[in-house]
C-alpha positions in Angstrom: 0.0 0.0 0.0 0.8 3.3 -1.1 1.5 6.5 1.6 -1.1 8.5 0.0 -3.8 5.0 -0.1 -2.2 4.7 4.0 -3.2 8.1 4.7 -6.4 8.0 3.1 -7.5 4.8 4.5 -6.4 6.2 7.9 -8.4 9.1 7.7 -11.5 7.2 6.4 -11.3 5.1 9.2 -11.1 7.8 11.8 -14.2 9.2 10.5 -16.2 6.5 10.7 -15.3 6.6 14.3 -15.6 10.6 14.9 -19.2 10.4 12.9 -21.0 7.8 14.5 -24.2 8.7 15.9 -23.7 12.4 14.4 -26.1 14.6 12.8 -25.7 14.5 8.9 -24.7 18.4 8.8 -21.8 17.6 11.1 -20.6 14.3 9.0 -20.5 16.4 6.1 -18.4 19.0 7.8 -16.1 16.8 8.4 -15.7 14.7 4.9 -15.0 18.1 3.8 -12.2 18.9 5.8 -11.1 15.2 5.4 -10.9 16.0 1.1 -9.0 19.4 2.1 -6.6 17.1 4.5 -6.3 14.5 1.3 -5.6 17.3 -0.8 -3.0 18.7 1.0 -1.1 15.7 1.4 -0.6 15.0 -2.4 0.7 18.0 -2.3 3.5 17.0 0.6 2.1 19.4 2.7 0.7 17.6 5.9 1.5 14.4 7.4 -1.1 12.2 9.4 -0.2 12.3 13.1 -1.4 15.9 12.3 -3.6 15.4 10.3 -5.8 12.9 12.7 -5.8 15.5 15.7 -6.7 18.4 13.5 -10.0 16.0 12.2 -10.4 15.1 16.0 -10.1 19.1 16.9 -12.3 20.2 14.4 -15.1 18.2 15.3 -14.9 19.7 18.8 -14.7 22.9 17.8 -17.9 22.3 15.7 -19.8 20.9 18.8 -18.8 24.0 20.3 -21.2 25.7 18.0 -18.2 27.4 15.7 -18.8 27.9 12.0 -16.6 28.1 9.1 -14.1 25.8 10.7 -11.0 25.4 8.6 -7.4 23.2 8.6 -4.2 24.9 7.4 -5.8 28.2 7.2 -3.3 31.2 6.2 -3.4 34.2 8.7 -1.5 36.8 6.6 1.7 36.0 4.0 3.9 34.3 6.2 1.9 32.6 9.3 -0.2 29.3 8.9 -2.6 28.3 11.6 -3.6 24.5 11.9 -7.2 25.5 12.9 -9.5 28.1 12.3 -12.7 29.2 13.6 -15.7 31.6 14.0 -18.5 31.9 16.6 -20.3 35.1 16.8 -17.9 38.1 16.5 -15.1 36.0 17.8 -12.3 33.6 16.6 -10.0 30.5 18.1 -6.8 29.7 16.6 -5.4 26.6 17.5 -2.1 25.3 17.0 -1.6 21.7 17.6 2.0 20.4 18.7 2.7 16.5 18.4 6.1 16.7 19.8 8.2 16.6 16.8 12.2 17.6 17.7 14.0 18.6 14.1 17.8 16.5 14.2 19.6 19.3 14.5 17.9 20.5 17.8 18.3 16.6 19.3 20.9 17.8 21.9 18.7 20.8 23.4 14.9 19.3 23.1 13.6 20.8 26.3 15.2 24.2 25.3 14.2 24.3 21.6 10.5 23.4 22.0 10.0 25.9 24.8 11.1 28.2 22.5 8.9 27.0 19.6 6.0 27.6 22.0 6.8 31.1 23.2 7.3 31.8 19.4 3.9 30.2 18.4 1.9 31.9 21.5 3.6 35.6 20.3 3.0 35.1 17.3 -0.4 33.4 16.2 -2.0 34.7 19.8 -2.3 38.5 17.8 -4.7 37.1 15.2 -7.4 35.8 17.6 -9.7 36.4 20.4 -8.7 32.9 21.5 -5.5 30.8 21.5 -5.5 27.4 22.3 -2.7 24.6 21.7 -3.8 21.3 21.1 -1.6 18.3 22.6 -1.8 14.6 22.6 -1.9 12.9 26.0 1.2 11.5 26.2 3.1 14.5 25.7 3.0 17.5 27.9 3.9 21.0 27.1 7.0 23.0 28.4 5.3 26.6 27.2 6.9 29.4 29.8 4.3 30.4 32.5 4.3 33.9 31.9 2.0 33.2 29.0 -1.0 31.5 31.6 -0.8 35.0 33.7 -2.5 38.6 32.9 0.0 40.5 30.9 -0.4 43.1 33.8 1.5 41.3 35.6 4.5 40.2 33.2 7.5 41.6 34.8 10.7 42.7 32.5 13.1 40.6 33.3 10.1 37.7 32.3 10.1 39.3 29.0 13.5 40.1 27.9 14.2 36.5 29.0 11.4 35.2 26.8 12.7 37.1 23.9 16.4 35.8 24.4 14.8 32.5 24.0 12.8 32.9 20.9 15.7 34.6 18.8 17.9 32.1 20.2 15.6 30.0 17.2 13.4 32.0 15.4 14.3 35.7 13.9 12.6 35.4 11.0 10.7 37.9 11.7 11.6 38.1 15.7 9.3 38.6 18.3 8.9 42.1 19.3 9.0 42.7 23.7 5.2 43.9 23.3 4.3 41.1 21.6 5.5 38.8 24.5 4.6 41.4 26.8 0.8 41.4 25.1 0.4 37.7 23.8 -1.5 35.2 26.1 -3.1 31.5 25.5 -6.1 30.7 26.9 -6.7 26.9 26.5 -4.9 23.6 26.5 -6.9 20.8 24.2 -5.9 17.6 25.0 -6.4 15.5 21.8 -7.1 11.7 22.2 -7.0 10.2 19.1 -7.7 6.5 20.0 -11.3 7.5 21.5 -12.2 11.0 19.5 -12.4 13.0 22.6 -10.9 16.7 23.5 -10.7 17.7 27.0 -10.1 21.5 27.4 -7.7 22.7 30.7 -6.6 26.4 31.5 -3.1 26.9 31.0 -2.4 27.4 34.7 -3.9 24.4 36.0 -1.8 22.6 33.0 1.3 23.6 33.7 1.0 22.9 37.5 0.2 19.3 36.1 3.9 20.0 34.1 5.4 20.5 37.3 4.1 17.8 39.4 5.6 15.2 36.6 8.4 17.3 36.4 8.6 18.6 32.9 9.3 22.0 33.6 11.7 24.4 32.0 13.0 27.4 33.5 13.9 29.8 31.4 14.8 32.6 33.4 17.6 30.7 34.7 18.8 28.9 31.4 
């Protein structure tokens, strides 16, 4: 079998879980974004670990009564968010991580994906009215806690830190200190593929979770 007949066989079987006992407008949302997901893998754009929590993500996001929900959807020329949706005169963005570490980042993991998510909450948290990042079970989230508090309350040392992290990886463009000072997420989804389910959890009471398993990262001190 073929990686393009693998992928769409997997998606078609994750459907037929994530539509059972649905209502027909809700099946056909999701066939749709399942063609769009097809699509965009002949093109070598997505790969299906993503792929299957976006479809799982979406259809949450839909039970949560938001329209026009959309995968890979372009926020200006240079940013891509995963998700995309509308509800009333608000949005969501949400970005989904699966854990991926790049080779050359092998020998800093902790460091380079705290960094990745600092960059990602700066930068895709301007285009919303809601930022969430969605994470599988098995892997937890080392995002800097400065992010779960009011900006108000950001101190500078927090921020100039933050920014020494980012542009350690990412200067292309950089984050800007009121960015970092400004940006904030406001929900964790945790994305269980094997059973279809999203749990939603606040940031703060996530990363106290982090902390108790120990998967922490302290940046400030770095």
């Amino acid at each position: 079998m073929s990686n393009k007949q693998k992928f769409e066989n997997d998606l078609t079987t994750l459907l037929d879980r994530l539509t059972c006992g649905v209502q027909p407008s809700v099946e056909n949302r999701l066939n749709m974004l399942k063609d769009w997901l097809i699509k965009l893998h002949r093109e070598n754009i997505v790969k299906i670990n993503h792929s299957v929590m976006e479809l799982v993500c979406a259809k949450h996001l839909i039970e949560k009564n938001y329209d026009d929900i959309q995968i890979e959807y372009p926020l200006n020329e240079i940013l891509t968010c995963d998700l995309y949706g509308i509800k009333g005169l608000g949005n969501i963005v949400v970005e989904i991580e699966t854990g991926f570490i790049p080779p050359e980042n092998a020998l800093a993991p902790l460091t380079y994906t705290t960094a990745r998510l600092a960059s990602k909450i700066v930068r895709y948290s301007g285009f919303t009215g809601k930022f969430a990042l969605g994470v599988p079970p098995h892997y937890i989230l080392p995002f800097p806690d400065t992010f779960a508090k009011p900006p108000r309350t950001r101190t500078k040392q927090e921020i100039e830190a933050i920014k020494a992290l980012c542009d350690a990886y990412y200067q292309k463009p950089p984050v800007t200190l009121e960015g970092i000072r400004n940006a904030r997420i406001q929900e964790i989804y945790i994305i269980d593929v094997d059973h279809g389910l999203v749990q939603e959890i606040d940031p703060e009471t996530y990363l106290k979770r982090a902390i108790q398993k120990g998967a922490s990262y302290n940046y400030l001190t770095a």
